[in-house]
C-alpha positions as CSV (number, residue, x, y, z in Angstrom):
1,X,35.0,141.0,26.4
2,X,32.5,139.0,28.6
3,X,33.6,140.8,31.5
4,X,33.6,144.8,30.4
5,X,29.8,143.3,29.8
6,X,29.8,142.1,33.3
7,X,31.0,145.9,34.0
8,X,28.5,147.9,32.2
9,X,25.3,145.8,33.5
10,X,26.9,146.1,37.0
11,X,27.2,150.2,36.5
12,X,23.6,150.2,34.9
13,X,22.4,148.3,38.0
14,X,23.9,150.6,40.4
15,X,22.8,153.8,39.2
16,X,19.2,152.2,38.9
17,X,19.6,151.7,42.9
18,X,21.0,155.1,43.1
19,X,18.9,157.2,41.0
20,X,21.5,158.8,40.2
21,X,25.0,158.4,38.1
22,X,27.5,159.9,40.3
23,X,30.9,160.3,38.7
24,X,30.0,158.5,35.5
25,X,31.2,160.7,32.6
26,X,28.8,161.5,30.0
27,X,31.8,162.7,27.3
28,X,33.4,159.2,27.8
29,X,30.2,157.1,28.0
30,X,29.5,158.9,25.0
31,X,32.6,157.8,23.1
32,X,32.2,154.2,23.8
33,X,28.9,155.0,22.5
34,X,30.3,156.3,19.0
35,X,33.0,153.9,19.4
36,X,31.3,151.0,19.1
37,X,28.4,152.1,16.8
38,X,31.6,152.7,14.6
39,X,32.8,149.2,15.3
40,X,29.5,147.7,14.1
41,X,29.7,149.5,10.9
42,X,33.3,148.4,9.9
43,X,32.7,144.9,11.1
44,X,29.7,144.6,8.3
45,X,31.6,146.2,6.0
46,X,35.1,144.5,6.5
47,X,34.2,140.8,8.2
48,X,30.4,140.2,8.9
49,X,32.0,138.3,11.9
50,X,28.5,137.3,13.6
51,X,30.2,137.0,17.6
52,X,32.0,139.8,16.9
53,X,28.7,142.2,15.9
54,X,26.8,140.7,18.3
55,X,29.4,141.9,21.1
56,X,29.7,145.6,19.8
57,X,25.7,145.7,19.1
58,X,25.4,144.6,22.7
59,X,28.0,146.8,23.9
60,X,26.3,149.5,22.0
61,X,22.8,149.1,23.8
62,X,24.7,149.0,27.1
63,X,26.2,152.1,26.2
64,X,22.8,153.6,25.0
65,X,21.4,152.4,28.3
66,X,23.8,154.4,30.0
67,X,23.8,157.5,28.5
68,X,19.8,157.5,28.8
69,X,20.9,157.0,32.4
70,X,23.1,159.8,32.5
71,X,20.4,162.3,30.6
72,X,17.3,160.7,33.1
73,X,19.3,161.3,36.3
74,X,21.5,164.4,35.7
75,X,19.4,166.9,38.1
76,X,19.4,163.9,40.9
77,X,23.2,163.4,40.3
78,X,23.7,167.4,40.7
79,X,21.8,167.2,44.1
80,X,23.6,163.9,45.4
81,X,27.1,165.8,44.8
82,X,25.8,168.6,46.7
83,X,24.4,166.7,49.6
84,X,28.2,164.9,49.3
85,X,30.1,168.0,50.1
C-alpha cells in the first residue's frame, strides 16, 4: 500500500511542475475518491482497524488533492493538449 502512496504524491508532484494534469482522468480519480471514502466508512463500522483507516484516510486526501488538481488546472490541461497536437 506504501507504494500506490509513493504513486499518488509522485502524480501530485508532477502536475504541480506542470500546471497542468495531462491525461489524468477525473472519472477514475474520482472513483478512487468514492472508493476509499467508502472504505473508511466500513472499516469504522466493521473493524476500527487503526493502520488500515489511517491508509484509506490518507489515500482519501491524496485523492482529494488530486481531484482539486484536476478542477484547478482543467483550462491549462485543455491548452497543453492543444499546443501537443
Amino acid at each position: 500500500m506504501e507504494l500506490f502512496f509513493l504513486h499518488q504524491v509522485s502524480q501530485i508532484a508532477e502536475n504541480f511542475r506542470n500546471g497542468h494534469t495531462g491525461q489524468l482522468s477525473f472519472i477514475m480519480v474520482l472513483l478512487l475518491l468514492f472508493t476509499h471514502a467508502a472504505r473508511i466508512f466500513t472499516t469504522l463500522q466493521e473493524t476500527g482497524d487503526q493502520y488500515i483507516l489511517a491508509i484509506f484516510t490518507l489515500s482519501t486526501v491524496f485523492n482529494i488533492t488530486m481531484v482539486t488538481q484536476i478542477l484547478y488546472y482543467w483550462n491549462a490541461t485543455i491548452d497543453a493538449q492543444k499546443k501537443k497536437e
